[in-house]
C-alpha positions, 0 to 999 in steps of 0.5 A, a space after each residue: 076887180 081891184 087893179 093894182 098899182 105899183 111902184 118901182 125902187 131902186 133901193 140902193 140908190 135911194 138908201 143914198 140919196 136918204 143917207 140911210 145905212 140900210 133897209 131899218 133906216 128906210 123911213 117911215 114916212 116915205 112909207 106913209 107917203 107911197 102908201 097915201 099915193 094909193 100904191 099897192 105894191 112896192 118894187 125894191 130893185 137890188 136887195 139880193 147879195 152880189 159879190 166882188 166879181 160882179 163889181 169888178 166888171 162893172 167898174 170895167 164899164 164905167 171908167 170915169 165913174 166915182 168907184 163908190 158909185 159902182 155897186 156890180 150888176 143887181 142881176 149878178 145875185 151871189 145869194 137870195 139873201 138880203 145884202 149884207 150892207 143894207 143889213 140882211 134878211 132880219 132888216 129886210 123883214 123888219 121893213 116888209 113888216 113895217 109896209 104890211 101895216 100900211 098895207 103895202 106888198 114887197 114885190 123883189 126879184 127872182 134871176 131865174 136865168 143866170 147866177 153871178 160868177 162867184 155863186 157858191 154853186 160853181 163850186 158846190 154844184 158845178 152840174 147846175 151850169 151850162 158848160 162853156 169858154 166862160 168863167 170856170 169853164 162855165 157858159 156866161 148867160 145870155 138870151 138867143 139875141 144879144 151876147 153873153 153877160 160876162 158877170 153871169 153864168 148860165 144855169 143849166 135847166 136840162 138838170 132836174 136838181 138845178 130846177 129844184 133847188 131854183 124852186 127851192 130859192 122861190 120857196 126861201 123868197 115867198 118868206 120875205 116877200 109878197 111876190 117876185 118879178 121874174 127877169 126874162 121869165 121867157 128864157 125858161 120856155 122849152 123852146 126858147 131854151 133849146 133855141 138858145 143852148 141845144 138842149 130839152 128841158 122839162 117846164 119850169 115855171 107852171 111847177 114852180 109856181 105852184 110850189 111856191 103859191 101851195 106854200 104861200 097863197 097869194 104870193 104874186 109872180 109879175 114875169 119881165 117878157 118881150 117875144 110876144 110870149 105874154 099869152 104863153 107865160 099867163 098860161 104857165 101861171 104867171 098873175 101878170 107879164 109885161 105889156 111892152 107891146 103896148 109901151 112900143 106901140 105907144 113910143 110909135 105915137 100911131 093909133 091905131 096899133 095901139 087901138 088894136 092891142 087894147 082890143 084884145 079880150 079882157 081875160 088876157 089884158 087883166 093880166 098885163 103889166 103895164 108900164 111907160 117906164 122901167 129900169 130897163 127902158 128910156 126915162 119916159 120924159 126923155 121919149 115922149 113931149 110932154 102932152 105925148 106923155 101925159 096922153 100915153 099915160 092916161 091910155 097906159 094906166 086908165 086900161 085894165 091890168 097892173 099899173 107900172 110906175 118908176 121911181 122918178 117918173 112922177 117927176 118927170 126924171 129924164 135920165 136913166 140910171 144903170 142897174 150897175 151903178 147905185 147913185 144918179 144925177 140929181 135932176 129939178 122936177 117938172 112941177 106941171 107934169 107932177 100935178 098931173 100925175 098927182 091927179 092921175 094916181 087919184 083918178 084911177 079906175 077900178 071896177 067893171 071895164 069895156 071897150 068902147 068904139 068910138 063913131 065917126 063925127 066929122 068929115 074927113 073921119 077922124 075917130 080912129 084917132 080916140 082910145 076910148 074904155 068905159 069902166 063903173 063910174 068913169 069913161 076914159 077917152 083920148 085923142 092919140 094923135 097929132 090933129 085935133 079929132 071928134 067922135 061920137 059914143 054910143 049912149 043909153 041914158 035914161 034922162 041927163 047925166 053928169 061927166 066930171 073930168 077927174 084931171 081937170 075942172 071940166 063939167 058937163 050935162 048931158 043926154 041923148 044916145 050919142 056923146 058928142 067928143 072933141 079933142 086937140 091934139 094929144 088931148 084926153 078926158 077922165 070922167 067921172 060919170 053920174 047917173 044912168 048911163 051906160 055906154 055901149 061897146 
């Protein structure tokens, strides 16, 4: 099974930062170098059109900012057509094109929940929306746990016809993109629904879903979603949620959870996302010390699933850029933690994979602390603690074989039915493994 691995953009700060006028001018060359890094897909944050309304609260949130750096909330879409400033839907397809002959895929987003104050729908169709004390007499969107979004409006998915003109937008998407990722893909559940509004409404997602894939097969939806719903959600027929109960696990630096999650079986797991960060979490060098974060990401991204990168991440970003904003700080690299991820995007597996359970080999036992995958042709294994640790694997071999640490220039011979493994704290091995072997569960 091939894994993919994708990389987020925010495309309205980096056309800046380029000093491109729009989706035409993104250059080629950064395409070769995404597509040479192995990416599969690339995520384009903030393609869609927004409006003045969205803008005008945002600046509301960041007095001091330059106003030119304020672009409105990326998730307050006024229309499912490329933005205008970037040159509308005709460039965005020229720029799809360009990626499919590097064989790169378009993933973008699809706002399932709210619209933006001034979407034309407020006035053409006013029965789509949640009445309230909002904008127009209309309720602001929101998830049961936080308030509203003051720059949104909710929709109302008691209403059969908003549901189709929601599948209709999918379908007018799956012609300009290879897939979406669908933000707060829970929110649509029934019973997150009607926890929320008071109302019942008819599922949404397994019918959309399928409108969409009958009308482009192959067409990939990757849902954004916490709640521990990530089960329910691949069962509507989602190709990959978010593992944040990963991430969170991975941010509490204890073993053991983690280890417990990645036990899960393998029909779930192949369908997470997984991810250190994103534009809705921390900088991934701002939570974690650096031989934490190299730890966490060899565990993040050498398990089964999609591989989640932020742009900036590689490089060891530490500040976070608002989705309301369109220009960040610039920030020198971390070269070391760039090396690292250079080999790590090289290294990582595909194929077969099976967890590994590793075998006390020292006293006080300290083999809990090891996360250990075995896949074709490479074993993963890390110490994901703070002291240094041994264990053993379990082995059948016929004869010696060879282990090659693909992030390091480690070389070893081996035989017998145990392997013995020792590492510092936070230390972890990716080997390329020959010969025939074979490394039990």
């Amino acid at each position: 099974m091939k894994y993919p691995s994708i990389y987020e953009i925010n495309i309205r700060a980096r056309l800046r930062e380029l000093g491109a006028d729009g989706f035409d001018e993104f250059p080629d060359s950064e395409l070769d170098r995404l597509a040479a890094r192995g990416f599969d897909w690339i995520y384009l944050l903030g393609v869609w059109q927004t409006g003045d309304a969205g803008r005008d609260y945002s600046l509301t949130l960041f007095p001091g900012v330059n106003p030119g750096n304020v672009c409105g909330s990326m998730f307050a879409v006024t229309a499912y057509q490329a933005h205008e400033a970037f040159g509308g839907t005709d460039a965005l397809v020229r720029l799809l094109h360009r990626m499919h002959r590097r064989n790169l895929k378009l993933l973008v987003d699809f706002v399932p929940n709210h619209t933006a104050v001034d979407h034309s729908w407020t006035h053409q169709h006013p029965d789509f929306y949640i009445a309230g004390d909002g904008t127009g007499g209309f309720a602001h969107g929101r998830d049961p746990n936080f308030p509203p979004w003051p720059d949104t409006l909710q929709l109302n998915y008691a209403n059969p016809a908003l549901q189709d003109a929601m599948i209709a937008e999918l379908t007018r998407i799956s012609t300009v993109a290879d897939g979406v990722r669908c933000d707060m893909a829970m929110l649509l559940l029934p019973d997150v629904f009607k926890r929320t509004w008071g109302v019942d409404i008819a599922p949404f997602w397994p019918r959309a879903i399928a409108s969409a894939k009958s009308n482009a097969p192959g067409f990939l939806f990757v849902a954004e979603v916490y709640w521990d719903l990530e089960w329910q959600l691949q069962q509507q027929g989602f190709d990959y949620c978010y593992d944040k109960r990963l991430y969170d696990r991975l941010r509490a630096a204890a073993s053991g959870p983690v280890r417990d999650h990645l036990r899960a079986p393998l029909d779930y797991q192949n369908k997470l996302t997984r991810f250190l960060e994103n534009h809705d979490e921390p900088r991934a060098a701002a939570v974690f010390d650096d031989a934490v974060h190299r730890a966490a990401a060899v565990i993040t991204y050498g398990s089964p699933g999609m591989r989640f990168f932020q742009e900036g991440q590689l490089g060891g970003r530490k500040q976070s850029l608002s989705v309301h904003l369109c220009r960040g700080a610039a920030e020198p690299a971390n070269a070391g933690l760039h090396e690292f991820y250079r080999a790590l995007l090289t290294a990582l597996p595909q194929g077969d994979c099976q967890w590994v359970e590793a075998q006390p080999a020292s006293q006080p036992p300290s083999h809990e602390n090891f996360i250990v995958w075995s896949w074709t042709h490479t074993l993963v294994v890390v110490n994901y603690s703070s002291r240094r640790s041994q264990c053993n694997l379990p082995v059948q071999a016929a004869g010696r074989y060879q282990l090659t640490d693909l992030l390091s220039d480690a070389h070893y011979e081996r035989e017998g039915s145990l392997l013995y493994i020792d590492l510092p704290a936070w230390g972890f091995n990716m080997f390329r493994v020959e010969g025939d072997v074979r490394f039990a569960v």
